[in-house]
Steps between C-alpha positions, in 0.01 A plus 500: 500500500825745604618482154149551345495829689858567395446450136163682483718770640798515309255449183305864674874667496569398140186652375566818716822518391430485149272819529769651699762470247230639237438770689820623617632457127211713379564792803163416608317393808258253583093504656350224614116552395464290817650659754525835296863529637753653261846324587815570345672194350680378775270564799204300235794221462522494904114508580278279527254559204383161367559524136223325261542522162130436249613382137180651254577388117883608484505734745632467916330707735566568863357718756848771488527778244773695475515843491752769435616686825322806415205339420444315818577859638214651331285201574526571867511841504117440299420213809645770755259774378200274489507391803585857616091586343359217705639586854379885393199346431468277722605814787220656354236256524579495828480857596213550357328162644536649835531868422796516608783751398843623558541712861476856382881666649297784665261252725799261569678790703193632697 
């Protein structure tokens, strides 16, 4: 069973390896649509992202794109200001649930 566990392993570093070496000859980095983690190629080839590749027709598929650096940059600078909108939004809804608002600076000191 040991070696089972050993082999299903060292077959999960081979495959992440393989996209590692892709991606750091390309300059890129890598997502996991999983996870949606961006690694760079040596902290994906040292995690521990299970790696399954779909064959469709000719073509391999796996859940890890890569993307150029300033790409992935832009990509979470876009997930950083959405998620900025919801907490406003979210801040507001509660506010206004309970009428609630901001301590005017005048009333705090009185």
């Amino acid at each position: 069973m040991r070696n089972n566990i050993k082999e299903n392993g060292d077959l999960q570093y081979e495959a992440r390896l393989k996209i590692s070496k892709k991606a750091f000859e390309e300059g890129c980095v890598i997502r996991s649509s999983v996870t949606r983690t961006f690694y760079t190629p040596r902290e994906f080839l040292d995690s521990d992202e299970k790696v399954e590749i779909k064959i469709y027709g000719m073509q391999e598929y796996s859940d890890f794109t890569l993307h150029y650096p300033a790409n992935a940059i832009n990509f979470k600078m876009e997930e950083l200001a959405k998620s900025n909108q919801q907490f406003q939004d979210f801040m507001k809804k509660m506010l206004n649930a309970f009428e609630l608002s901001p301590l005017d600076k005048k009333k705090k000191h009185s």
